[in-house]
LOTOR-625554 format. One record per residue: x, y, z of N, C-alpha, C, O in turn; residue number from 1. Coordinates in pm, whole numbers. Atoms other than C-alpha are relative to their C-alpha. Example, Ala and Ser with C-alpha at 12.3 -4.5 7.8 and 13.67 -1.06 7.14 Angstrom:
2
+--------+--------+--------+--------+--------+--------+--------+--------+--------+--------+--------+--------+-----+
:    n.x :    n.y :    n.z :   ca.x :   ca.y :   ca.z :    c.x :    c.y :    c.z :    o.x :    o.y :    o.z : num :
+--------+--------+--------+--------+--------+--------+--------+--------+--------+--------+--------+--------+-----+
:     89 :   -119 :      0 :   1230 :   -450 :    780 :     90 :    120 :      0 :    194 :    118 :     66 :   1 :
:    -82 :   -119 :     -6 :   1367 :   -106 :    714 :    -77 :    109 :     73 :    -26 :    220 :     90 :   2 :
+--------+--------+--------+--------+--------+--------+--------+--------+--------+--------+--------+--------+-----+
***
This chain:
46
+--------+--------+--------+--------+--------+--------+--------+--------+--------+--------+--------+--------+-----+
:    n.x :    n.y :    n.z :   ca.x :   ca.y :   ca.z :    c.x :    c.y :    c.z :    o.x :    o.y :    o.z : num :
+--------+--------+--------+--------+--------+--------+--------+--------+--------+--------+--------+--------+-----+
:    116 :      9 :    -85 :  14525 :  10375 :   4708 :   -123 :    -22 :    -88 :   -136 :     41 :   -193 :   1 :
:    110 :      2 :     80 :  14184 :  10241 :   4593 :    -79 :    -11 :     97 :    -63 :    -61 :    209 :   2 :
:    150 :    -38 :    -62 :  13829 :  10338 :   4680 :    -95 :   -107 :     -1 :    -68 :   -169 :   -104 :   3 :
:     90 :     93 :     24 :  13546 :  10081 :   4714 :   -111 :     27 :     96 :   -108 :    123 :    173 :   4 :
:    111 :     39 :    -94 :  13207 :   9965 :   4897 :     26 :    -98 :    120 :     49 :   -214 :     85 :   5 :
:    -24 :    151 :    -56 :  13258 :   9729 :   5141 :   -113 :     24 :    156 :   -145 :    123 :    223 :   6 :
:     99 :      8 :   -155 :  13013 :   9600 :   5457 :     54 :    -84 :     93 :     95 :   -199 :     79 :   7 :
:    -81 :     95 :   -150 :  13145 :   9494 :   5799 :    -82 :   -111 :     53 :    -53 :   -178 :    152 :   8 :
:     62 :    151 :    -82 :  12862 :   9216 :   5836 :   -126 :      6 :   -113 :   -147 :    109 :   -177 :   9 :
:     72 :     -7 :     99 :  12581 :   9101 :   5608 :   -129 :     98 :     14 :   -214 :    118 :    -72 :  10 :
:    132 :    -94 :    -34 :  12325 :   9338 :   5766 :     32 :    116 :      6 :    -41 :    204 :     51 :  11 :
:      1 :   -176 :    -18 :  12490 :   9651 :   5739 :     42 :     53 :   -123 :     72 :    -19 :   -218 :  12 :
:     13 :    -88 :    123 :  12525 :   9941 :   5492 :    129 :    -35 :    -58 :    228 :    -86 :     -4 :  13 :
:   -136 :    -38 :     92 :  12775 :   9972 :   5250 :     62 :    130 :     38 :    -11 :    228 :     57 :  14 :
:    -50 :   -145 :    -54 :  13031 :  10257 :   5355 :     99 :     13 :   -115 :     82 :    -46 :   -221 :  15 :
:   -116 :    -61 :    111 :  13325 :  10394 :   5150 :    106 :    -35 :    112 :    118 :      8 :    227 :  16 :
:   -162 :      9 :    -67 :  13681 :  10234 :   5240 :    109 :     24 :    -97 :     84 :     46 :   -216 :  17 :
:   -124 :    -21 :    113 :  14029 :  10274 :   5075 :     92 :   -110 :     44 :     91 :   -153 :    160 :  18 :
:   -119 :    120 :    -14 :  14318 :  10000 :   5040 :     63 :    -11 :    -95 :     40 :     23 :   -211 :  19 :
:   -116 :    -55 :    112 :  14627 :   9967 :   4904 :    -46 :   -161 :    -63 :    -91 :   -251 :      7 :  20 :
:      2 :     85 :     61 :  14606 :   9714 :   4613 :    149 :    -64 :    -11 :    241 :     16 :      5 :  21 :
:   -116 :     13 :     -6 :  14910 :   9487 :   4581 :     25 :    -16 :   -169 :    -65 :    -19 :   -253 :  22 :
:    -38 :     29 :    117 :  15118 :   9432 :   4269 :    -22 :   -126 :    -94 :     -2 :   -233 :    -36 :  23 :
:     88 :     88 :     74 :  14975 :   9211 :   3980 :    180 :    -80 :      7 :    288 :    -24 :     -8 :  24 :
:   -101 :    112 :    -42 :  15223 :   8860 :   4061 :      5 :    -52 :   -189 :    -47 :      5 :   -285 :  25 :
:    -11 :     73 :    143 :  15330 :   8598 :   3736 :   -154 :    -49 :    -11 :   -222 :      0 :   -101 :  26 :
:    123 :     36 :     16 :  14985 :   8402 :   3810 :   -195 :     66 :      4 :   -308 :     17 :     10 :  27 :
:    119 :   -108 :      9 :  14734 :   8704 :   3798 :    -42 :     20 :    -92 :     37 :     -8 :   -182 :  28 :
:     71 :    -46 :    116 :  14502 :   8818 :   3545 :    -39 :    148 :     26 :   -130 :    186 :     99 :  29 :
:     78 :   -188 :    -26 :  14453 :   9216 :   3539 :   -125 :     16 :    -79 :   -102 :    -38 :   -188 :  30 :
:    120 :    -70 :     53 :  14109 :   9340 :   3408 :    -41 :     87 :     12 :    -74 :    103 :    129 :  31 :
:     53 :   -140 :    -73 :  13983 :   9692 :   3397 :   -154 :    -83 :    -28 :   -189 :   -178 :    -99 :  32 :
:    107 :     25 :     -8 :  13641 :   9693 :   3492 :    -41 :    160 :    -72 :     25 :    259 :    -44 :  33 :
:     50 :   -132 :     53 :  13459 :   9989 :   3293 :   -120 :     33 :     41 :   -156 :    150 :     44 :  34 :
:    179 :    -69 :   -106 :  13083 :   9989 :   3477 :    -15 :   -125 :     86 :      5 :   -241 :     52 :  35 :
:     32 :     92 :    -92 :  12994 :   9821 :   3778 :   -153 :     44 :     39 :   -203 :    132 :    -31 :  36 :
:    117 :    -41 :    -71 :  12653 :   9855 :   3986 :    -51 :   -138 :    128 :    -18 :   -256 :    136 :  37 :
:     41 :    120 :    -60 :  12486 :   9667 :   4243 :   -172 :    -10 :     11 :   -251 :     67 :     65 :  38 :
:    168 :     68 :      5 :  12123 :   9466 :   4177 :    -82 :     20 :    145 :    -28 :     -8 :    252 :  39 :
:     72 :    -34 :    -98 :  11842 :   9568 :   4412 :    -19 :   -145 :     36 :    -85 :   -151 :    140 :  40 :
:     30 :    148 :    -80 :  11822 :   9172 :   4489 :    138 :    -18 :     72 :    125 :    -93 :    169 :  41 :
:   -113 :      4 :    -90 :  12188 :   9190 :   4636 :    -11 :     63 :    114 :     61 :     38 :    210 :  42 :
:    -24 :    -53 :   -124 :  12055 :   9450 :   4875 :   -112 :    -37 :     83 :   -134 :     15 :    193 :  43 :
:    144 :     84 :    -87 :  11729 :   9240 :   4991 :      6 :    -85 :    103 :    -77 :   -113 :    190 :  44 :
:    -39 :     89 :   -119 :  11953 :   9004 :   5181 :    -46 :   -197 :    -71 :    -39 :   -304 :    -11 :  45 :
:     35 :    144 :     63 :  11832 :   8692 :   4912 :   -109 :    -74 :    -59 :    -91 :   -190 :    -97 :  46 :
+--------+--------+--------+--------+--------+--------+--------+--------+--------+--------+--------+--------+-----+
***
């Protein structure tokens, strides 16, 4: 199970969802991500 942000339309908040991730296939690339954030111009709408 993994945790994330996600918004149900471009005008609404960010909430907390969970989903199962599937298994990394032959043509995938895995990457850990080690810091994320999100830019106060992503939440201005543009």
């Amino acid at each position: 199970m993994t945790i994330g942000l996600a918004a149900a339309a471009a005008n609404a908040p960010l909430l907390p969802i969970s989903f199962e991730r599937r298994a990394l296939g032959p043509h995938d690339v895995g990457i850990d991500i080690l810091y994320c954030g999100v830019c106060h111009s992503d939440l201005q709408g543009g």
